[in-house]
C-alpha positions as CSV (number, residue, x, y, z in Angstrom):
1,X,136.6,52.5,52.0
2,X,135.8,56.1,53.1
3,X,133.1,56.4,56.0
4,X,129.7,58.1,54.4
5,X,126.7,59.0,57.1
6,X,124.2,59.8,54.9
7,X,120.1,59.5,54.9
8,X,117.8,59.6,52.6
9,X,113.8,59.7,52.8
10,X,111.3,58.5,50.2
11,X,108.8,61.0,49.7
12,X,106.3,59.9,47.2
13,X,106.6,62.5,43.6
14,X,102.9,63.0,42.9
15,X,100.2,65.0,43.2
16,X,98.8,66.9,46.5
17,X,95.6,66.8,47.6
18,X,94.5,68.2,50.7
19,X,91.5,67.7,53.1
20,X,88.3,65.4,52.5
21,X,88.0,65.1,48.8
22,X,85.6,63.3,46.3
23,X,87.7,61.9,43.3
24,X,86.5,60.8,40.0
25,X,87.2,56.7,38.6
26,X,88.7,57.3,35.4
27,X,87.0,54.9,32.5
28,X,89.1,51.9,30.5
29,X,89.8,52.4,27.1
30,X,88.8,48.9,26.8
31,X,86.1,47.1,28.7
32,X,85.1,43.7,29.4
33,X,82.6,41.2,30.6
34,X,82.3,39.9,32.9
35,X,83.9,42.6,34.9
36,X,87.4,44.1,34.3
37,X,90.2,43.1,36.9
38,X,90.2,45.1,40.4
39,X,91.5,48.6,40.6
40,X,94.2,48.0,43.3
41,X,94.3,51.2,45.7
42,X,97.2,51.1,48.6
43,X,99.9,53.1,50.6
44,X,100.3,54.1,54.0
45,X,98.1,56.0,56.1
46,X,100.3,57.4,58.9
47,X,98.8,59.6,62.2
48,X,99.4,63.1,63.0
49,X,102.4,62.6,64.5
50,X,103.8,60.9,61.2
51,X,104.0,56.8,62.5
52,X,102.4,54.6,60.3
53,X,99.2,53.0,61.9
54,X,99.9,50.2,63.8
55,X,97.0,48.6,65.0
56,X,95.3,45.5,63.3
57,X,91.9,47.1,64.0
58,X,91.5,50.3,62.1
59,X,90.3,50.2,59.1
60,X,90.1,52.1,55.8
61,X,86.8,52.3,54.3
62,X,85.9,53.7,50.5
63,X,82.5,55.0,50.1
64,X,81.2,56.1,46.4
65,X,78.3,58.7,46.6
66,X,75.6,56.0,45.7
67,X,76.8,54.7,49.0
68,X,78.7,51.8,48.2
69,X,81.0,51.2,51.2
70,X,84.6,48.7,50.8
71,X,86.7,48.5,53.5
72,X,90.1,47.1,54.9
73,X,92.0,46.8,57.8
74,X,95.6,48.2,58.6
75,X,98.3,45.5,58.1
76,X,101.5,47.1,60.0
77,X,104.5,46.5,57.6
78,X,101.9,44.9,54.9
79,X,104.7,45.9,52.2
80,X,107.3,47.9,51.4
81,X,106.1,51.4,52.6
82,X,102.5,50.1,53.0
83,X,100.0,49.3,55.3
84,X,96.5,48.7,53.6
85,X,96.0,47.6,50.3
86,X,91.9,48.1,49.1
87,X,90.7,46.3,45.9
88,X,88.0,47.9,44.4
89,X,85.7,45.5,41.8
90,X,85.3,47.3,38.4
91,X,82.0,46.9,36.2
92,X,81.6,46.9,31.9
93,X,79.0,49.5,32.0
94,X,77.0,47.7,29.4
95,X,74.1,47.4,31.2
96,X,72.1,49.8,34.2
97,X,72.5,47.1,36.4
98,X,76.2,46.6,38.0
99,X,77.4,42.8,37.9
100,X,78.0,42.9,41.6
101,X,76.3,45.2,43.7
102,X,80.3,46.5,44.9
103,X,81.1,47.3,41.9
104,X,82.3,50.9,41.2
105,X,81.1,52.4,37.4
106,X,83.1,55.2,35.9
107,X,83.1,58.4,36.9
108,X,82.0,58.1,40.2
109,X,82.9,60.3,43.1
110,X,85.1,58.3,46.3
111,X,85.1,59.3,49.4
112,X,88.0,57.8,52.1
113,X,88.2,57.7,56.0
114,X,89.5,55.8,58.5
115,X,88.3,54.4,61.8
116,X,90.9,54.0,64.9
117,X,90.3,53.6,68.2
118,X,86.8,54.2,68.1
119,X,87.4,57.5,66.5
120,X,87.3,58.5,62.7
121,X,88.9,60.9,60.8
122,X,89.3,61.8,57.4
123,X,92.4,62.1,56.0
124,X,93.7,65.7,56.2
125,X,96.0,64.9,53.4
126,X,95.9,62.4,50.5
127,X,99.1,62.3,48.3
128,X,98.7,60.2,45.0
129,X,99.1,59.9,41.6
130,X,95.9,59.9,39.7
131,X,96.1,59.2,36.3
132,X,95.5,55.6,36.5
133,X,93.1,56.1,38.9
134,X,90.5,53.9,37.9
135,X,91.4,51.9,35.6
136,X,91.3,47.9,35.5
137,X,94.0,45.9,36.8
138,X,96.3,48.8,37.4
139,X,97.0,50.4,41.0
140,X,97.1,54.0,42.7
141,X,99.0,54.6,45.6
142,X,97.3,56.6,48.2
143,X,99.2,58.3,50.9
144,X,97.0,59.4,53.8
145,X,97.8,61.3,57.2
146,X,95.4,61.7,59.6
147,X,94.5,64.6,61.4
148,X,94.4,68.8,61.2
149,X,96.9,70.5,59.0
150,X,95.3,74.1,59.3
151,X,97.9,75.7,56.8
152,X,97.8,73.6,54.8
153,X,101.9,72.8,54.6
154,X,101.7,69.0,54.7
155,X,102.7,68.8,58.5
156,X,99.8,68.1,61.3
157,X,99.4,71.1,63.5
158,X,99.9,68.8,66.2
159,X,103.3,67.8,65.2
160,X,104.1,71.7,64.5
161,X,102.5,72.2,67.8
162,X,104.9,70.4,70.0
163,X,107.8,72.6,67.8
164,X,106.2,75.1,69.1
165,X,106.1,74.2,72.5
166,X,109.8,73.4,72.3
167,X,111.1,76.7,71.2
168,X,111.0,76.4,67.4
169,X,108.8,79.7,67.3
170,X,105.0,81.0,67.9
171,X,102.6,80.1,64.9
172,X,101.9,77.0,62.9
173,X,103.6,79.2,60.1
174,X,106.4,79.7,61.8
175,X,107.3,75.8,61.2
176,X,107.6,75.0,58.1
177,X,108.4,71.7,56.0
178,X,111.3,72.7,54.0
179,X,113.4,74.3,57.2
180,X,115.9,72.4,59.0
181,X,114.9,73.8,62.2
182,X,117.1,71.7,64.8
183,X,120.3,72.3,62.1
184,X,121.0,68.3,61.4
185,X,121.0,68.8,58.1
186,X,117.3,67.1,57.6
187,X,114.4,69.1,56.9
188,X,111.4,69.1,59.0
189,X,109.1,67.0,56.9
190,X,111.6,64.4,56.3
191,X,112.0,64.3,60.2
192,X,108.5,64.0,61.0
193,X,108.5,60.7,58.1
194,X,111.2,59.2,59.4
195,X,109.8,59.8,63.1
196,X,112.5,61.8,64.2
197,X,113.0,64.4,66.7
198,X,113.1,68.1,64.4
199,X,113.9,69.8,67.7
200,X,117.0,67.4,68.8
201,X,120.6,67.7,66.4
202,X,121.5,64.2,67.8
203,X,118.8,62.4,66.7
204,X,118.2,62.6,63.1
205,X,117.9,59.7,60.8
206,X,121.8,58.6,60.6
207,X,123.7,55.6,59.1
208,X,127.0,55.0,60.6
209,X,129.5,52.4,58.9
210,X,131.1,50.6,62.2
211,X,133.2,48.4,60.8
212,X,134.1,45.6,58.5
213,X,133.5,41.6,58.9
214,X,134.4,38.6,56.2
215,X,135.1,41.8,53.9
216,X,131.7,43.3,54.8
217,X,130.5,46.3,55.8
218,X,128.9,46.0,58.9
219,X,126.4,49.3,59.0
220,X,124.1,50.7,61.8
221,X,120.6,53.0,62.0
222,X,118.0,53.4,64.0
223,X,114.5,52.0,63.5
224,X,111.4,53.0,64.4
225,X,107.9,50.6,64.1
226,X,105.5,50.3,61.5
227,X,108.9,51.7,59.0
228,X,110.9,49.9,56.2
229,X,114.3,50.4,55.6
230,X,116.3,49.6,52.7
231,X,120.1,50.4,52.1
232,X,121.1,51.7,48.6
233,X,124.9,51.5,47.4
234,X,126.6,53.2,45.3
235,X,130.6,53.6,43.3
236,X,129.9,57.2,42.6
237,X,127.6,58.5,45.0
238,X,125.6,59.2,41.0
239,X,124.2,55.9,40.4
240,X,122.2,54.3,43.6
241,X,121.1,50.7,44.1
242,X,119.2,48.6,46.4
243,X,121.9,46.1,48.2
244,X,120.8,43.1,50.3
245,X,122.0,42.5,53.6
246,X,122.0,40.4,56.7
247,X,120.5,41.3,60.0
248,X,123.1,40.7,62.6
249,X,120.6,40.2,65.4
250,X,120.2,37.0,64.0
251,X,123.3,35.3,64.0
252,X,126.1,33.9,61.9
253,X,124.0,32.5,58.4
254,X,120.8,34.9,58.7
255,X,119.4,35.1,55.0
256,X,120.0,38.0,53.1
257,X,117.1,40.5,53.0
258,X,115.9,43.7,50.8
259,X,114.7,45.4,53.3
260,X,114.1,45.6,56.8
261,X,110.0,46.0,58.4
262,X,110.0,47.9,62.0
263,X,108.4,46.3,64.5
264,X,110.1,48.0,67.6
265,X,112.7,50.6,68.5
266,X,116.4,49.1,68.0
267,X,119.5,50.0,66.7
268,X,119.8,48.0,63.8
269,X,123.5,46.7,62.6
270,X,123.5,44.8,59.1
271,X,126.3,43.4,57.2
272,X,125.9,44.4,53.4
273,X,126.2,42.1,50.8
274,X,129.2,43.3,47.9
275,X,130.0,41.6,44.5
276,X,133.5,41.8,43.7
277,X,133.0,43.2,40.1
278,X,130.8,45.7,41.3
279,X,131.7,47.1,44.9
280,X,130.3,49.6,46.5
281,X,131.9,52.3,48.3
282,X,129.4,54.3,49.5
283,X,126.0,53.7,51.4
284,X,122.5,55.4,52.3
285,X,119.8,54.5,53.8
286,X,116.5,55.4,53.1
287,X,112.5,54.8,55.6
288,X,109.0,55.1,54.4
């Protein structure tokens, strides 16, 4: 078996859209009455310094421009790269009146923000996909960062502050998301996901393979909280897929899992599950 460190981050593939934003619900083709199913909006809302909200009392509120107002709180590690799911009630539109006095009509402006600590704050960054925005009993995933970002490059100037304070140069412009400034071999923005130091070589997002046991490899990463990691496998390093595997924290006969939610900091040592018709020989590991 030859000895692969790789890492791999999930950045979502959608659209950008920066700052505090009014978006539009996109009608049904087909509508219904009563009501049409929930519009499911989720993701992960993460703060300034790129960790996913933790706490159990902020909370994610929705507000339309007649002033309708749904809210949820943060779940740390609700789901796989999640932390607040927000259903929004849909209406026919067949009559002036709504059906319930939550529900959102077509075509109407949102608004998003989040309350932590006392404090709130409008996302400086919302990354989605919006083409099924809207719509009944479908979902949009909604990716939001807290804080300033006054270039506008997808990092939080006070991330690309502390860069600056450690040597990695003089403006916010000077850091920028696609370098590699600490020479790892991981960019800047896929540091700041994965919580990483950019400005440390030695401490990027790594998986090791340690060793072998009952014919298994027995790989190690480090974790931080409110991230989930899943390890991919691969014959080719082409052709990736998702490969269960046991904590080892948990003893001889832990149940396999799909992926691993962050509660704390630990280096985390699994032993991957193989088939023997299909077995892998190389490994990554990827965070959101």
């Amino acid at each position: 078996m030859r000895n692969v460190n790789t890492a791999s981050i999930i950045r979502p593939r959608v659209g950008l859209l920066t700052g505090f934003c009014a978006l539009a619900l996109v009608a049904a083709s087909a509508l219904a009455f009563p009501p049409a199913p929930y519009h499911t909006l989720y993701g992960m809302v993460r703060d300034e310094m790129g960790n996913p909200l933790m706490s159990g009392n902020a909370v994610v509120t929705l507000t339309t421009t007649t002033g309708v107002s749904i809210s949820t709180t943060i779940v740390p590690n609700l789901a796989s790269g999640m932390n607040y799911r927000l259903e929004i009630p849909m209406d026919a539109g067949l009559t002036s009146t709504a059906f319930k006095p939550t529900a959102l009509r077509p075509y109407v402006g949102i608004r998003l923000m989040v309350v932590n600590g006392g404090q709130t704050y409008y996302p400086m960054e919302v990354k989605a996909n919006f083409s099924n925005l809207g719509q009944p009993a479908m979902s949009t995933r909604m990716d939001m960062t807290l804080g300033v970002d006054s270039d506008g490059d997808g990092l939080p100037d006070a991330w690309e502050y502390l860069m600056i304070e450690m040597g990695y140069g003089q403006t916010l412009a000077d850091i920028r998301p696609q370098d590699d400034s600490d020479g790892d071999g991981i960019s800047n923005y896929d540091e700041y996901i994965a919580g990483t130091y950019a400005f440390d070589p030695t401490d990027g997002f790594k998986l090791n393979i340690v060793g072998m046991q009952d014919n298994k490899p027995l790989l190690e990463f480090m974790v931080l909280p409110g991230r989930r990691y899943t390890v991919e496998g691969s014959t080719d390093m082409k052709t990736w897929s998702t490969v269960n595997f046991c904590d080892q924290a948990n003893g001889a006969g832990a149940p396999l899992q799909s992926s691993y939610p962050a509660a704390d900091v630990r280096t985390l040592r699994v032993a991957v599950e193989i088939t023997a018709e299909k077995t892998a020989r190389f490994f990554r590991a990827r965070v959101q």
